[in-house]
N, C-alpha and C positions, 0 to 999 in steps of 0.2 A: 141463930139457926136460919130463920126466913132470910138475912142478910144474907148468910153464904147463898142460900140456895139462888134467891136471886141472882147471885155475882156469878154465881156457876152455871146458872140457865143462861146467863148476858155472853159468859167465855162458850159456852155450847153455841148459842146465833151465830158468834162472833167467827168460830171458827169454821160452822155450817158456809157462811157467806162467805168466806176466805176461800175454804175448799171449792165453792160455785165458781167465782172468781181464777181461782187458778185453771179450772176446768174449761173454762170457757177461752180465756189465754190462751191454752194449748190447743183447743180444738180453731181457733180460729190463725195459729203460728199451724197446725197442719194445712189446712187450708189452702194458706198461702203458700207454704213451701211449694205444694201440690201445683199450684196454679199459676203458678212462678217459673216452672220449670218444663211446662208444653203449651203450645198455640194452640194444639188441637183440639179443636169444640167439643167434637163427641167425646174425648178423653176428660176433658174439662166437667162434663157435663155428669159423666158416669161418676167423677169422685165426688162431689156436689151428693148427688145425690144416696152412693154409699156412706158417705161421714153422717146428712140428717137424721139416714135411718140409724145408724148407731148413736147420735146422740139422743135420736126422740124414741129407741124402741118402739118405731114405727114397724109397722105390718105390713106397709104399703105405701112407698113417695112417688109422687110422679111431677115431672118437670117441665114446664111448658114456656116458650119461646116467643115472643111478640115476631109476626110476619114483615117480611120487607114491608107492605103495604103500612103496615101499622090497624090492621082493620082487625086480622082475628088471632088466636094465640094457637100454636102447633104443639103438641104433643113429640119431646125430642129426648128425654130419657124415663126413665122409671126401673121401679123397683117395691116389690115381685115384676121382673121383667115382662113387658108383655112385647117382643122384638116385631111382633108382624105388623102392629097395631102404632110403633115408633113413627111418627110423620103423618100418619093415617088418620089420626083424631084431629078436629078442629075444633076450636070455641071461638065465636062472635065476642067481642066486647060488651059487656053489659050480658052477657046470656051465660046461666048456670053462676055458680059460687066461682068460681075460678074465674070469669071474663066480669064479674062484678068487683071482685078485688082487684084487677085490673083495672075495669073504666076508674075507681073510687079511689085507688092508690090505699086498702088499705088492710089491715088483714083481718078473717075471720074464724072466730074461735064457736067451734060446735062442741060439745063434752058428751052429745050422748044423740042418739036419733036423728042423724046428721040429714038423713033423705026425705027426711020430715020439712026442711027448711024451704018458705017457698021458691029460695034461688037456686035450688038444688036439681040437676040438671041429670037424668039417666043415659046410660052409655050399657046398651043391655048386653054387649061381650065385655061388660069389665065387673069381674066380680067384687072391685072394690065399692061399685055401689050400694052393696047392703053392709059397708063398713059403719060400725056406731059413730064414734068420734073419728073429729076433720078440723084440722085445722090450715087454713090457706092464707099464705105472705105473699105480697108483691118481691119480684128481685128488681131492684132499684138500681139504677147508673146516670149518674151527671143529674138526677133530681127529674129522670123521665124512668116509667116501668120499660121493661126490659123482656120480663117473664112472670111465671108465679111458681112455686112451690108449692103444693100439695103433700100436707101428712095424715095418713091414715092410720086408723085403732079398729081392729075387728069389735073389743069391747068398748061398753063408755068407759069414758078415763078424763078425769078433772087434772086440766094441762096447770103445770107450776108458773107461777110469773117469771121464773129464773128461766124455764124451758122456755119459752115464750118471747123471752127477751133477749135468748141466747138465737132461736131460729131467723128472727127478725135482723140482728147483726149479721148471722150466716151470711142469709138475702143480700144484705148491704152489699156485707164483703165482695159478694164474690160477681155482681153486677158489671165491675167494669173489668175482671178478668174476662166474663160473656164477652164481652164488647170488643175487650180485646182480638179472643180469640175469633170472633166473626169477621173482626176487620182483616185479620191476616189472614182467613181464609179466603175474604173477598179478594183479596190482590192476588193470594195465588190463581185463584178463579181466573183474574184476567189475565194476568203471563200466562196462564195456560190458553186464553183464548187468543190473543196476540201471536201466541206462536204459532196456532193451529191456523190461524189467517195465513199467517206466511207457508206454513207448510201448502194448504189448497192454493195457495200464490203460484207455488213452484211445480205442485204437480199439474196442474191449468197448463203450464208454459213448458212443461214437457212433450217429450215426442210418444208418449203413453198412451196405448188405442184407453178408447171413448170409456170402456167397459175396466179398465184396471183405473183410470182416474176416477170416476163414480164409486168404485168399491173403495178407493183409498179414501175418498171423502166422507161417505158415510163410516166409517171405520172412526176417521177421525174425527169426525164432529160428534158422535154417540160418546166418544174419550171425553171430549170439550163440555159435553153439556150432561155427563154424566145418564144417558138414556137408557133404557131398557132395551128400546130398540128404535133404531134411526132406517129410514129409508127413503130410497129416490123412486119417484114414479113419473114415468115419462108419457108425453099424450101420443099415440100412435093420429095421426092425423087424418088416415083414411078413413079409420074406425070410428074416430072420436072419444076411442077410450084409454084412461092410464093404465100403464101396468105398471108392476113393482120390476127393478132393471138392475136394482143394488142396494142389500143389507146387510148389514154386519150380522141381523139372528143369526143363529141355526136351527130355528125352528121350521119345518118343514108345514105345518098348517101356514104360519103369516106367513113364508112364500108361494105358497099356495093359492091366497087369495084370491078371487074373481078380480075379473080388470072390473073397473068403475068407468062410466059414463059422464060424461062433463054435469054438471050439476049434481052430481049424486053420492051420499055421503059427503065425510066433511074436505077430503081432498078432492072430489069432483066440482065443491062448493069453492074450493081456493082456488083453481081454474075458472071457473067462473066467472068470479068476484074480481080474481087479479088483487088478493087482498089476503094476508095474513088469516088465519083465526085460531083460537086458541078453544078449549075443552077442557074445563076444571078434573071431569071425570068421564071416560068414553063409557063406562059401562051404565053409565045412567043417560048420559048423551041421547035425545029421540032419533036426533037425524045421523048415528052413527050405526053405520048396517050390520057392524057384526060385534056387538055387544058381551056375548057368548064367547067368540073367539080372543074378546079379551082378556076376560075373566079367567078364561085358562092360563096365559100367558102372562097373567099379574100385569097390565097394561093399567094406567089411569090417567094421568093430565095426556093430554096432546097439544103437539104448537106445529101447526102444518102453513110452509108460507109455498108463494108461489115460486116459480123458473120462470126470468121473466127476460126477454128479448124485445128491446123496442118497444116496451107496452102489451108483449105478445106473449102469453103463457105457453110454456110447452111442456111445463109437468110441475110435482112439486118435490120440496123436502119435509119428510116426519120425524118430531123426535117425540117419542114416546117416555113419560116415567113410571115409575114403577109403584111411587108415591105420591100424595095428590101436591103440585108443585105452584106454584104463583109464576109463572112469566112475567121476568120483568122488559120493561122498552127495553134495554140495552139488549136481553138475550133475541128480543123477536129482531132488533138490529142486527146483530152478530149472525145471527142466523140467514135472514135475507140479501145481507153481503155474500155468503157461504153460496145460498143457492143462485145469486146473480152470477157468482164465479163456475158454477156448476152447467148454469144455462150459457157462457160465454165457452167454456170447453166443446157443448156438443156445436154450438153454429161454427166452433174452430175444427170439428172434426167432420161435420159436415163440407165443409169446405175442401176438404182436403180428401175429403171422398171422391170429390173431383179432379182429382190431380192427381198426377202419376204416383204423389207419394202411396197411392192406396196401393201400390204391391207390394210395398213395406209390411202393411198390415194384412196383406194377403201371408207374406213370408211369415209373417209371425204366427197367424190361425194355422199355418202349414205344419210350423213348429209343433205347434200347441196339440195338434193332432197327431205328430209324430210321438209325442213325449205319451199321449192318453195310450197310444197304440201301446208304447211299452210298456206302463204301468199294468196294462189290461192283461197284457200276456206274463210278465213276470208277477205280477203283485195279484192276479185273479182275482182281479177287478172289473165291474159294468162301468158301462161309456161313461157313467152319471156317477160313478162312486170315483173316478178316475180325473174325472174335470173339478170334482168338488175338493178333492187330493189337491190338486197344482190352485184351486180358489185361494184355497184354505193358507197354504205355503205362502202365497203372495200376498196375501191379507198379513198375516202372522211376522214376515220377514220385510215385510215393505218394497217388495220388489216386483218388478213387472212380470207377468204372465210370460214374456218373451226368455227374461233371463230363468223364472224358475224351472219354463219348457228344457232350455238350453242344458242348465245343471242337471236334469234328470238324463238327460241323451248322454250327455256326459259319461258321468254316472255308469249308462248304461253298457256305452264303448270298453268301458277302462276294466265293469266286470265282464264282459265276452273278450278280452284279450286276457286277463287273466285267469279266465276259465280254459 
C-alpha cells in the first residue's frame, strides 16, 4: 500500500511537471509567433505584456524600457492601462525596485508588503503602489538589460518556482524581439528623416513666397520628429523681438503668444546664445515664461535651435513633445540642418524682395485676397476664418497659397456660369 501510494504521488509530480512544461512550451511558441510576425514596438510591447498577465494572474504589469542614453528606464506599456501616464514615468538606475533590478541584472521576488521594501519607490498617481506582492525581472538581449517587467498582486501571494522561472524565460525571450523591433523603428525614423531633408531641400529652392515655405516646414518636420507642436519664430530686428510666423498647432492660445525679447525665455535665450538647448520638461523649466500655457496644451520636452545666417541669428525652430523625450545629437543635428535651411530661404526671399520678381508675389497676395473675398461672400465667412480656410488647404494638400487661391476662383467662375 505505502509502495503504490508513493508510485502514484511520483506519477502525480511527474505529470504536475509535464503539464508545467507543456504550458510554458506554449506560452513561449505564442510568444513568438506573436513577435515573429510585427516590428512594431508598441504592438510588440502590448502582447508582452497581455500573455504575463495571463500567465501570472497578475492585477497589474507594467513594462519599462532602458532610454537611448542608457541612464534611466521609461515607462512604455502596462496593464491596468494607465495610457496618459505611458512615456511619462521615469526611473534612475539604481532608484526604486525596478532601476535596482536593472543596475543589478537581477530579479526580485516580494510575496506580501511589497511598499514596505527599502528599494521600493512611490509613484503617488499609480495605484499599484499599495499592491501586496511584486515581482520584478530584467528583460535581457545580447547578455545587456534591455527593460524590466513588473508584476503586481493586489493580495499577498507566495509566487511558484515554475511561475517564476517561466516569467524570467518570458523576459529572455522576448529581449531581442525589443531590440529588434527598436532597431527597425530606428531606420524607419531616419528614411523618414532623409526624406524630410530632401523635401525642406526642394521647397527652399522653390519659387514659394517666404510664408507657404515656413508653414510647409514646420508642417514637416513636426511629421519628422513626431511633435506636439513645432514652430518658427522669426527676430523682427527693429524691435528686437521674435514672434511665432508658422505652426502646424491649431491652437489658437500658442498662436497667441506674446513676441519674446532676445534673451527671454528659452527661445530668446537660443537667439542669444546662438546655440541649441534642450528642456526635459517646460512646465517645470524656471526660465520658461508660460509654464501654464503648457500644461494646457500637454507640451513637455522642448528642443529649440537657432536660424542661423553667417553666425547671425534671425529666429528659431521649436519642436515640442507631448511626452518627456531625450534628444538625441543626431535629432538636435537634423534639426539645425532643418532651420539653417529655413534661415537660407528667408535671406533668398529677402533678396528677391528686391527685385522685380516681388510683383510675382504681389500677384499672388492679389490672388490670395481675391480667393478670401470670395470665400467671405459665398461661404459667410470673416477675413480671418477665410485666410485660415486657404492656410489650412495648403497645409493639408501641399500646395502653394497661390495655386489653392487660384482653385477657389476657379471654383468660383464655373459656379457663377452655371448658376
Amino acid at each position: 500500500m505505502a509502495k503504490d501510494a508513493r508510485r502514484n504521488q511520483s506519477l502525480h509530480q511527474l505529470d504536475q511537471a509535464l503539464r508545467e512544461k507543456t504550458r510554458e512550451v506554449d506560452v513561449l511558441h505564442r510568444i513568438t509567433d506573436s513577435i515573429t510576425n510585427t516590428l512594431d514596438l508598441e504592438s510588440v510591447l502590448k502582447h508582452i505584456v497581455d500573455v504575463v498577465v495571463e500567465v501570472t494572474k497578475a492585477d497589474a504589469c507594467l513594462l519599462y524600457l532602458l532610454s537611448d542614453g542608457h541612464e534611466e528606464l521609461i515607462l512604455r506599456a502596462s496593464k491596468n492601462p494607465h495610457p496618459k501616464l505611458i512615456g511619462r514615468i521615469t526611473i534612475g538606475l539604481g532608484e526604486g525596485i525596478t532601476g535596482w533590478v536593472a543596475r543589478e541584472r537581477t530579479r526580485v521576488v516580494i510575496p506580501s508588503n511589497a511598499s514596505d521594501d527599502p528599494r521600493f519607490k512611490f509613484f503617488h498617481n499609480l495605484p499599484e503602489d499599495r499592491y501586496q506582492a511584486f515581482v520584478s525581472v530584467p528583460i535581457m538581449a545580447k547578455n545587456e538589460v534591455v527593460g524590466v517587467i513588473n508584476v503586481q498582486h493586489k493580495r499577498a501571494r507566495r509566487y511558484r518556482p515554475d511561475e517564476l522561472a517561466l516569467l524570467s524565460t518570458i523576459a529572455n525571450q522576448v529581449g531581442g524581439a525589443i531590440e529588434n523591433a527598436r532597431l527597425y523603428a530606428e531606420t524607419m525614423r531616419k528614411a523618414r528623416q532623409i526624406d524630410t531633408l530632401s523635401q525642406v531641400s526642394e521647397t527652399v529652392t522653390s519659387n514659394r513666397l517666404i510664408d507657404d515655405i515656413l508653414q510647409l516646414i514646420v508642417t514637416m518636420t513636426a511629421q519628422m520628429m513626431n511633435s506636439k507642436i513645432c514652430s518658427i519664430m522669426l527676430l523682427d530686428q527693429p524691435t528686437g523681438e521674435l514672434r511665432i510666423v508658422a505652426t502646424q498647432s491649431l491652437s489658437e492660445e500658442y498662436r497667441r503668444k506674446p513676441n519674446l525679447k532676445i534673451g527671454q525665455s528659452i527661445s530668446g535665450r537660443v537667439v542669444q546664445e546662438r546655440r541649441p538647448i534642450i528642456v526635459p520638461d517646460v512646465t517645470r523649466e524656471r526660465d520658461y515664461m508660460y509654464p501654464d500655457m503648457a500644461g494646457k496644451e500637454g507640451l513637455c520636452s522642448l528642443l529649440s535651435v537657432p536660424m542661423l545666417i553667417r553666425d547671425k541669428a534671425v529666429g528659431v525652430i521649436n519642436s515640442y513633445t507631448s511626452v518627456p523625450h531625450a534628444f538625441t545629437a543626431d535629432e538636435v543635428k537634423l534639426m539645425q540642418a532643418i532651420a539653417n535651411q529655413a534661415a537660407i530661404a528667408i535671406e533668398h526671399t529677402t533678396l528677391l524682395e528686391k527685385s522685380f520678381e516681388m510683383q510675382e508675389a504681389l500677384a499672388v497676395r492679389k490672388l490670395v485676397e481675391q480667393a478670401k473675398g470670395y470665400l467671405m461672400r459665398s461661404k459667410k465667412l470673416s477675413e480671418e476664418e477665410a485666410f485660415r480656410l486657404i492656410q489650412r488647404q495648403s497645409m493639408d494638400m501641399r500646395k502653394s497659397m497661390r495655386e489653392i487661391a487660384e482653385a477657389i476662383l476657379l471654383a468660383g467662375q464655373i459656379e457663377g456660369r452655371a448658376g
